[in-house]
Each structure stands twice: as C-alpha cells, then as structure tokens.
C-alpha positions as MATLAB code, in Angstrom:
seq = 'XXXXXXXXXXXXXXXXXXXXXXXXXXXXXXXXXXXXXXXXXXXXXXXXXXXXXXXXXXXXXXXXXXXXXXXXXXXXXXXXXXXXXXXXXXXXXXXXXXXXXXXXXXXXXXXXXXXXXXXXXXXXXXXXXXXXXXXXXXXXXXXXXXXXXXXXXXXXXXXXXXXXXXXXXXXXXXXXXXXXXXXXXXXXXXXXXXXXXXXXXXXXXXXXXXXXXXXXXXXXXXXXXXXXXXXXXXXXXXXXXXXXXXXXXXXXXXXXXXXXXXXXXXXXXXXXXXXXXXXXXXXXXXXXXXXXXXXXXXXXXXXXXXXXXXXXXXXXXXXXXXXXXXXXXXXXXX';
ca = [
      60.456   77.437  122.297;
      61.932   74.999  124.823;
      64.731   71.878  124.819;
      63.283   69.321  123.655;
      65.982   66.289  124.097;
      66.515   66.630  128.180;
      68.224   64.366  130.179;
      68.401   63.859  133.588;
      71.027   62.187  135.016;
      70.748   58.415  134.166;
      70.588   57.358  137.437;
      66.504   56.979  137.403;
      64.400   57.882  140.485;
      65.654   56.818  143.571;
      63.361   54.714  146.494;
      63.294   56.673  150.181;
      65.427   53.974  151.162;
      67.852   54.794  148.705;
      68.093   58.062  149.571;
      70.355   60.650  152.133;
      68.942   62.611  155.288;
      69.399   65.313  152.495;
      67.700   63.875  149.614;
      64.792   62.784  151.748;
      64.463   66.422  152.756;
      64.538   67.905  149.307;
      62.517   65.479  147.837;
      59.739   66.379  150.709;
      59.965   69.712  149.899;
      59.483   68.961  146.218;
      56.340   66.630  147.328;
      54.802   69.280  149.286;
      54.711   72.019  146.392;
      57.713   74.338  147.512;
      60.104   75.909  145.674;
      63.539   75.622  145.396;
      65.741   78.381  145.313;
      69.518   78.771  144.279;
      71.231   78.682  147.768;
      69.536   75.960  148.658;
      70.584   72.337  148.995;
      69.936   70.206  145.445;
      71.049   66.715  144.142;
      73.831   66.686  141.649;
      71.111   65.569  138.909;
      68.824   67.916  139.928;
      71.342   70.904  139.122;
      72.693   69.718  135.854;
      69.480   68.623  134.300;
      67.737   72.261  135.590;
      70.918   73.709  133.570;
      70.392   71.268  130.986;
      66.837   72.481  130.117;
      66.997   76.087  131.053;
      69.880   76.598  128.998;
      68.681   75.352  125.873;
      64.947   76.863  126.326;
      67.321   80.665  126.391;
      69.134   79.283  123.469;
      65.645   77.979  121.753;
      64.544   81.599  122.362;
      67.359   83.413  121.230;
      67.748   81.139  118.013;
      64.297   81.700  117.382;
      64.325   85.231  116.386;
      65.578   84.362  113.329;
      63.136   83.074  110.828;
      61.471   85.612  112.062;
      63.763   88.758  112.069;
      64.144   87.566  108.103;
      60.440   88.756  107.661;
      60.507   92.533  109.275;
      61.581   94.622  106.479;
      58.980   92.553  104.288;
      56.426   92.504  106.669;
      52.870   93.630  104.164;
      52.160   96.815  106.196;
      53.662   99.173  108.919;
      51.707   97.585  111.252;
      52.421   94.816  110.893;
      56.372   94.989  111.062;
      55.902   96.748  114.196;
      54.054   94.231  116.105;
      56.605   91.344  114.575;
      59.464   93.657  115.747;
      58.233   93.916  119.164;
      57.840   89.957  119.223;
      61.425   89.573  118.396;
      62.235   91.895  120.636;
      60.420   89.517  123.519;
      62.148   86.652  122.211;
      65.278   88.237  123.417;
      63.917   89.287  126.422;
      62.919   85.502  127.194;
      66.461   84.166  126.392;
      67.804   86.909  129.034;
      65.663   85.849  131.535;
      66.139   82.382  131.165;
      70.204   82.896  131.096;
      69.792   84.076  134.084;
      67.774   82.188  135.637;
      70.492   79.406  134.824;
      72.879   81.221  135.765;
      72.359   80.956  139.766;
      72.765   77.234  139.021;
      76.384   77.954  138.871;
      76.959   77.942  135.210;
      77.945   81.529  133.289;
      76.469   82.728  130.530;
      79.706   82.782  128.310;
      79.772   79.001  128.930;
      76.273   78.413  127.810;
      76.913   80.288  124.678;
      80.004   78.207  123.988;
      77.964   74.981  124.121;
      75.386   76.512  121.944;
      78.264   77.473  119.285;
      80.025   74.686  119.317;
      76.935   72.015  118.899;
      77.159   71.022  122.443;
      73.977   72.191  123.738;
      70.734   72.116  121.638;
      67.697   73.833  120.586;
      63.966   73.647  119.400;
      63.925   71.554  116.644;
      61.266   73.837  114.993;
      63.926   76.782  114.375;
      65.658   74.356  112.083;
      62.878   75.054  109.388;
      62.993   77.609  106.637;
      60.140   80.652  106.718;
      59.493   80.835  102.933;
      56.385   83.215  103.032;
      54.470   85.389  104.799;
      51.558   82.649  105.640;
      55.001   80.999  107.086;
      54.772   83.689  110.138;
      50.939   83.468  110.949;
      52.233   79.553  110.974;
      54.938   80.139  113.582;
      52.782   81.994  115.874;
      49.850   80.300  115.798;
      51.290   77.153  115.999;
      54.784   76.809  116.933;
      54.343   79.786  119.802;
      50.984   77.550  120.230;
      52.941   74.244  120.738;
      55.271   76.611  123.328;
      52.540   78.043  125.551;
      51.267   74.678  126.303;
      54.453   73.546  127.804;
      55.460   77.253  129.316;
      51.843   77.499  131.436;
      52.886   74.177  133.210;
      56.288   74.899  133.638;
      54.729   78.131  136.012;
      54.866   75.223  138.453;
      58.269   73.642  138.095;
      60.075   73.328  140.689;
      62.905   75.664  140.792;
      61.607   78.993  141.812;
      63.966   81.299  139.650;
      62.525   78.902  136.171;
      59.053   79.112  137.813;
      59.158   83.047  138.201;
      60.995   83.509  134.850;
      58.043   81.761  133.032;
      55.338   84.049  134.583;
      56.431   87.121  132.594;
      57.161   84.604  129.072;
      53.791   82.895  129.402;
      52.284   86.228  129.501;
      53.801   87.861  126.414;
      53.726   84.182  124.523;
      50.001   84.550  124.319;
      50.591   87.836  122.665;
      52.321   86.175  119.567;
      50.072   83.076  119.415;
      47.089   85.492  119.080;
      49.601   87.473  116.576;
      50.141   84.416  114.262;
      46.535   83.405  114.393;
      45.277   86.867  113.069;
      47.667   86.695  110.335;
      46.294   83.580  109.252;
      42.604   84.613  109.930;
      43.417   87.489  107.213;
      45.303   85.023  104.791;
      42.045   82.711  105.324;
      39.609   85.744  104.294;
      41.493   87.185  101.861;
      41.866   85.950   98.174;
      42.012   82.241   96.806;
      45.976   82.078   96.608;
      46.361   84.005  100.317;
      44.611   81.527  101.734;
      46.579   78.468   99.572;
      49.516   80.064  100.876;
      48.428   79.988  104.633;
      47.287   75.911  104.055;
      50.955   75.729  102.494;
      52.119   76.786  105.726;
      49.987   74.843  107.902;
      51.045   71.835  106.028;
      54.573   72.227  106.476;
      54.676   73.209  110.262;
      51.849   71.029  111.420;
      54.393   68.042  111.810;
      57.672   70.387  113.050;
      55.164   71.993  115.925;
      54.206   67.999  117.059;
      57.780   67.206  117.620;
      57.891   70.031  119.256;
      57.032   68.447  122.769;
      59.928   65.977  122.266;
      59.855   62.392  121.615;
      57.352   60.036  122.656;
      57.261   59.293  126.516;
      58.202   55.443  125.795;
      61.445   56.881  123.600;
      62.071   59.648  126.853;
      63.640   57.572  128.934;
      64.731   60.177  131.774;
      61.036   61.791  131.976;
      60.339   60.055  135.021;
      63.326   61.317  137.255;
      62.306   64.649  135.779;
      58.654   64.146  136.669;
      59.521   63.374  140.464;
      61.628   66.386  140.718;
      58.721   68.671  139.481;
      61.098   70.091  136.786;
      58.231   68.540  134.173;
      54.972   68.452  135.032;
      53.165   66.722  132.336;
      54.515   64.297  129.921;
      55.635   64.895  126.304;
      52.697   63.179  125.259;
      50.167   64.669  127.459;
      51.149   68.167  126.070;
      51.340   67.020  122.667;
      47.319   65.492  123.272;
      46.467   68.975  124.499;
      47.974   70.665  121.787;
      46.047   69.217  118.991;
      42.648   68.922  120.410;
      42.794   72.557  120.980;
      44.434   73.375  117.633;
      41.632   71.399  115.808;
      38.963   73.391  116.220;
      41.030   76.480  115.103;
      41.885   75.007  112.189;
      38.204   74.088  111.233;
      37.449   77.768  112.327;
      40.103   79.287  109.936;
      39.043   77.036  106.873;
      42.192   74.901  107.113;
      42.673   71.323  106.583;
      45.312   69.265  108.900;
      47.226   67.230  107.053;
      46.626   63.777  108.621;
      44.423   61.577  107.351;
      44.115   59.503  110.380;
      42.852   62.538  112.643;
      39.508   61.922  114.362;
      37.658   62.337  117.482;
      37.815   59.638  119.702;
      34.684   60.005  122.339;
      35.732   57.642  124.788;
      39.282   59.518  125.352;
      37.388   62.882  124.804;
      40.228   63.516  122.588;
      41.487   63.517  118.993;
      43.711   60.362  117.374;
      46.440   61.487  115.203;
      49.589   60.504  113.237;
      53.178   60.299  115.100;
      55.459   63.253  113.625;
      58.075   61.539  111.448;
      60.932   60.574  114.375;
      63.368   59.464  112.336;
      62.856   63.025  110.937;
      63.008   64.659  114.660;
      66.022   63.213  115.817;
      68.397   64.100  112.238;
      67.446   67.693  112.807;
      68.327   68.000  115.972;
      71.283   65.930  115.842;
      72.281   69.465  113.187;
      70.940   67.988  109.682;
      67.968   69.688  109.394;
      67.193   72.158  106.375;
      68.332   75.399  108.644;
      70.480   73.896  110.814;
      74.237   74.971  109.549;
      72.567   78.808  108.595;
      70.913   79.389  112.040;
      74.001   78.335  113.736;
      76.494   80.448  111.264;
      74.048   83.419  111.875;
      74.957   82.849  115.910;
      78.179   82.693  115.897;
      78.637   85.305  113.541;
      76.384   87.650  115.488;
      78.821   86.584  118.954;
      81.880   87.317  116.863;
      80.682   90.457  115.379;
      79.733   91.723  118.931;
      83.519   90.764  120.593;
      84.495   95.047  120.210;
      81.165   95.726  122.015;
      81.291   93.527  124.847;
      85.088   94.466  125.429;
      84.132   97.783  125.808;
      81.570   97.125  128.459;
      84.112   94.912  130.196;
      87.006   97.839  130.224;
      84.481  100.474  131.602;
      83.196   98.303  133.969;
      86.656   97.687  134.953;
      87.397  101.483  134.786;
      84.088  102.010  136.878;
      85.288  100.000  139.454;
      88.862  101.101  139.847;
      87.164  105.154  139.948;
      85.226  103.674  142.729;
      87.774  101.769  144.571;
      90.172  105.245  144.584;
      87.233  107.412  145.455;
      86.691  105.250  148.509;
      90.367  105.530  149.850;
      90.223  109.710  149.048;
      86.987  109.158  151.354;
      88.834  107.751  154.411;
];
C-alpha cells in the first residue's frame, strides 16, 4: 500500500564536489542518521520526489479500501465484518496521515486529490485487481498487507521525520490486518475441500500482483539510487521483494498452499529462495490505467469527491462563520 513507480528528479546523485555549502550540509545530516523536518532546508529533488511518494502511498491507502469495503455486508459472520470494518476504517486513517504528512512539503491536499482524479498521480498497482470471493480477502491481507509491511517497517527510517513518524502508527496497525488475512485463510485451509480450493484460487491470482508490488526491478528503477542516498528508500525494490517471499514461503507450506511458480526453490548459498519475475509487461499496463479495476476504482473516487462537494462546503462556510464570530468577539473585547 505504497507508490510503486517513484521518481526522483533525473538529475542522479550528485559528487561532494558537485554540490552547494547547502547541499553538503543536508546531505551530512542525511549521512549521519538525522531527520529532516519541514522548515528545514531541502534540495528541489528532495521535496518533489518526498511529495511524489507520500502522495501516492495516501492515495494507495485511500484507493485501497475498496475491494475491500465491497466485502463488509457479505462478510460470513458478525465478527468478522466488524474486524474488516475496522481495517477499512485504518486504511483511511493511513491516507490522512500520510496527506498530511505531505502536506508540510508545501503541496495541499485538494491538489493531491486532483492529480489522483485526473490520472496524474498513481497508485498501488495491486488495487487494480478485482476481489471475487471471500478467500480473495484472507489473500489481500495476508499477502498484499504482507508485501506492504515489508516496505512500511523500513520506511520507519526514511529520512523525512513527518513520513518517518507517520509510519510508526501504520506499521503498527498493518500487522493487525496481515495477521487478519492470514486467519481467514488458516480457516479456508481447515475447513472443507472447496473452502480451501477457493483460498488456493486466491493465492494464485494475487501471488504475482503482491510481487510487483515492490515496483520494478532495481535495473528497470532507474532513480533508486538518488532515492537511496537521500534515505527516502532504504532497501531496494528487489531486496524487499527477496524478503517478502522467503518469509511468505514457509506460510504457505504451513497453510497447505501451493505457490504458483514452478521455478521456486531454496537456494543455500544465497540463504534465500529463487523465483519467477512477476509478468512486467503486465505491471506497467496496469498502472499506466489498463488494468482489470482500473476505470471502476477511479469512477468510485471521483464519484465519492463529487458526492461529498455539499459536505465539505458546509465545513468551509462554518469555518468561515467561526472565524468571523471570533474576529467580532475580539474587537467587543477591546
């Protein structure tokens, strides 16, 4: 539940003798494991590719309430709709967190939503996927909140303080719903023969979408370096996406489930697990918006924002109201 395509800004890593008095400071600061925070100094790149990312991890969150949100009403027991309506419920928390962390980078939230509405500004891949089945849900927490975590624990130590603090509180409550999806699929995987077909259905159909999750290969992520020095990534699209599967392996053998790549084995002198590249050519038509959810998830968005114009108006005029009542009460005061 992060961007996946970021760009920095093109320019590549600069040499210390390539640098200003005030890059050379930054960049020390960066070096030596200190924060940055919003009045400080910053590179142009730094800023915009900190928007950049931040931005579309709120939208990723936001947009990813909804194949979700589909399932509450259907949810198999009480229970069970209550703990995926609290999860939705943190989704939105983490896209208002992360709005806001953006926004003391200068940018407001109205403009962020624009560029999500208009096409502008992208999201997780993964949300561009349809949830046909119940099975579908254990799959998106267990694998796709999975895929998320391992990104969102490094990101703790980016860079930018507000991002840094902001994932402290989501890293926290994302371990909730990866343990959430993987009970679901624990009882799919106990229960009768077609339950657990249905939750191997869903494993085979998300196991590829929560590998391009991380983002394209490092040789194909051509800005990853500049974002590396800056501490706004700490580990590699690949390195996460290593991590991922050799700890989703052994989950998989423990629930009964079969990964659907027949080139996966252990490789001892790695200490890790070979595997298949997701299908790129795949990655890059959803997110360039031709994906099987693409055109829904965004019509659901905008609809939603247009729907919500009467409400937001209203807050605006008593805010206004609010502050003219104050402004008077202050001059009766003198």
């Amino acid at each position: 539940m992060y961007a996946q395509v970021v760009e920095g800004s093109g320019k590549g890593v600069k040499s210390a003798k390539d640098m200003s008095p005030e890059e050379l400071d930054f960049q020390s600061k960066i070096d030596a494991g200190q924060k940055i925070e919003p009045k400080e100094w910053m590179p142009e790149g730094y800023r915009k590719t900190l928007i950049r990312q931040i931005s579309q991890h709120a939208h990723s969150e936001v947009v990813g309430q909804l194949p979700e949100g589909n399932w509450i009403t259907r949810a198999p027991t009480l229970e069970r709709k209550a703990i995926l309506l609290a999860k939705v419920q943190d989704e939105a928390g983490h896209g208002l967190y992360l709005y806001s962390a953006a926004e003391t980078l200068g940018i407001s939230r109205d403009e962020m939503y624009d560029q999500l509405h208009s096409g502008k500004a992208k999201y997780s891949s993964i949300f561009n996927y349809p949830t046909l089945n119940w099975a579908d849900i254990g799959a998106v927490g267990w694998l796709v909140d999975g895929a998320a975590i391992m990104n969102q624990v490094a990101l703790q130590r980016t860079s930018y303080g507000p991002y840094s603090r902001a994932m402290i509180r989501i890293c926290k409550e994302e371990s909730f719903h990866q343990r959430q999806g993987f009970d679901i699929m624990m009882k799919m995987c106990r229960g009768t023969d077609a339950q657990k077909a249905m939750a191997q259905d869903a494993m085979n159909r998300f196991w590829w979408p929560a590998l391009m999750m991380f983002g394209p290969s490092d040789k194909d992520s051509v800005h990853s370096a500049e974002s590396m020095a800056w501490k706004i990534k700490i580990n590699t699209n690949d390195e996460l996406r290593q991590k991922f599967v050799d700890q989703t392996v052994p989950q998989a053998e423990y629930l009964g489930l079969t990964i659907p790549d027949e080139n996966l084995s252990w490789n001892e002198e790695k200490g890790g697990y070979d595997f298949t590249d997701p299908d790129w050519d795949e990655f890059f038509q959803v997110i360039s918006g031709n994906g099987p959810c693409n055109a829904e998830r965004m019509r659901a968005r905008t609809e939603a924002w247009d729907q919500g114009a009467w409400f937001r108006d209203g807050l605006s005029a008593y805010a206004e109201k609010h502050a003219g009542d104050n402004a008077n009460q202050g001059v009766k005061d003198v």
